[in-house]
N, C-alpha and C positions, 0 to 999 in steps of 0.2 A: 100318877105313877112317874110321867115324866119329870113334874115338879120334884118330888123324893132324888131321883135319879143325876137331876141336876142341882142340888145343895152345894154339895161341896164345889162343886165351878164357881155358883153364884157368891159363897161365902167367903171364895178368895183358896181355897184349903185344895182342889188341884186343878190343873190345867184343860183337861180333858175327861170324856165318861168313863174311860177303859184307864183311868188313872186316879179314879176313884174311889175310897176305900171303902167297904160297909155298904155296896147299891146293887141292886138286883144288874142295871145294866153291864158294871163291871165282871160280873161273876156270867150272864148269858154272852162278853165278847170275848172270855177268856175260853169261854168253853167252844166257842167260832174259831177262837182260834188255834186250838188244839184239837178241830172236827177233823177227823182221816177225811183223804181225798173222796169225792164223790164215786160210788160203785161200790164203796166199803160196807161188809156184812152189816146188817141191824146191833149185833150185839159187840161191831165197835163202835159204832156212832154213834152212845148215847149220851148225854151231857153229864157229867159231875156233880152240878148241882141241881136239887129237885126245887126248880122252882116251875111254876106255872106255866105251862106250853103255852103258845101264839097261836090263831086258829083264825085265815084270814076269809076262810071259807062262814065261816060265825055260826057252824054244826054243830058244833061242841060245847056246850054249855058250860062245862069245867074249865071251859079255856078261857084263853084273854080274845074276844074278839076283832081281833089286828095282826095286820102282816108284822112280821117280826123288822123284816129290811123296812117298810115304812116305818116302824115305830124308833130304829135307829136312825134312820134319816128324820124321824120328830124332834128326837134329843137333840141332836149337832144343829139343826138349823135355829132351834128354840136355844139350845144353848152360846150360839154366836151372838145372840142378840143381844143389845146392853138397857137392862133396866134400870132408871135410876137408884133406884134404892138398891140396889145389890152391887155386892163389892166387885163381883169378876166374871167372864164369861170366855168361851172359848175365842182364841186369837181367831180372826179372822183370815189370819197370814198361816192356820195351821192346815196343814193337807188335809183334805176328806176322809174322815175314818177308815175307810177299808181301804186305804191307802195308809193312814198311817198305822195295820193293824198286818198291813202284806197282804189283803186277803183278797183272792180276784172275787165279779162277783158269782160266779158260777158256785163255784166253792161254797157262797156265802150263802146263796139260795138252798144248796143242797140243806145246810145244816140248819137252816130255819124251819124246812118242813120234814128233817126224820126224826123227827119227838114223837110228833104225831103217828104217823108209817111205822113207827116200832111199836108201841102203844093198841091201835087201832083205836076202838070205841070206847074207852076206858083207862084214866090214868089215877093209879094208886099202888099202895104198900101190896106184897104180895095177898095178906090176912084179905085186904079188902077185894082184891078181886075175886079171890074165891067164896067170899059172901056176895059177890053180885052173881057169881054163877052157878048159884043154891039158888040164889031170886029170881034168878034167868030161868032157870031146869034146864041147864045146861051144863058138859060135860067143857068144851073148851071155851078159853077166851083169848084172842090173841093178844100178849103184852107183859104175861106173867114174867119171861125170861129179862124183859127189857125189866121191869118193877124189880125182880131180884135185885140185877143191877147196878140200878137208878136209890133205890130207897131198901135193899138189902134184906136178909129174911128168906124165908122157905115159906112155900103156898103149898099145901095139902096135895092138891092137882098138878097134873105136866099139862102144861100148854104155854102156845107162843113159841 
């Protein structure tokens, strides 16, 4: 994922991850960086784009088993480095990401782990949560409101 994420650095095409066009990391620090402050209801803070949660705790099996803040700190250090064969990499004279992004890291912590905290057990379209909670025999699930949305649609059920 890193490698994906870092192309365009390496190919010369931009300078930084979060100036990247077409990469999953550009679109998770644009959504960092337009996370409301920390204390902010669930059904502000949910991300933009539905890409695949972080899950450092590695309970989730839907998720990506990695902290999100390591996995940003993988790119930037992976991407400062200079491989021969590759055209470009990040300057080494450029600020630390959440420095060059404004973003303290309190802030940054917050919004790595409310994907998950809006979500609970279960991340999907609203349709599919409420096929897991016909599978469950179950009446709630919490996350339906955040999957409205997150990936848009009406669930059958109120919950979340």
């Amino acid at each position: 994922m890193a490698y994906v994420d870092l192309n365009p650095i390496h190919a010369g095409i931009a300078e930084t991850p979060e100036d990247s066009d077409y990469t999953s990391i550009r679109e998770r620090l644009a959504d960092a960086k337009s996370a409301p402050a920390p204390g902010s209801s669930p059904a502000e803070a949910e991300p933009a784009t539905a890409l695949m949660p972080f899950d450092a705790t590695s309970r989730a099996p839907w998720a990506i088993p990695f902290d999100f803040a390591d996995y940003v700190e993988l790119v930037e250090c992976t991407g400062r480095a200079q491989h021969p064969t590759k055209k470009g990499r990040i300057d080494g004279r450029q600020p630390q990401i959440l420095v060059r992004l404004g973003l303290n890291a309190e802030a940054f912590m917050a919004y790595s782990s409310r994907f998950l905290k809006a979500f609970g057990s279960a991340v999907g379209v609203p349709a599919q949560l409420v096929a897991l909670c016909d599978r469950r025999q179950t009446k709630y699930l919490r996350g339906m409101q955040a999957a409205r949305q997150v990936f848009g649609g009406e669930g059958v059920r109120r919950a979340g």
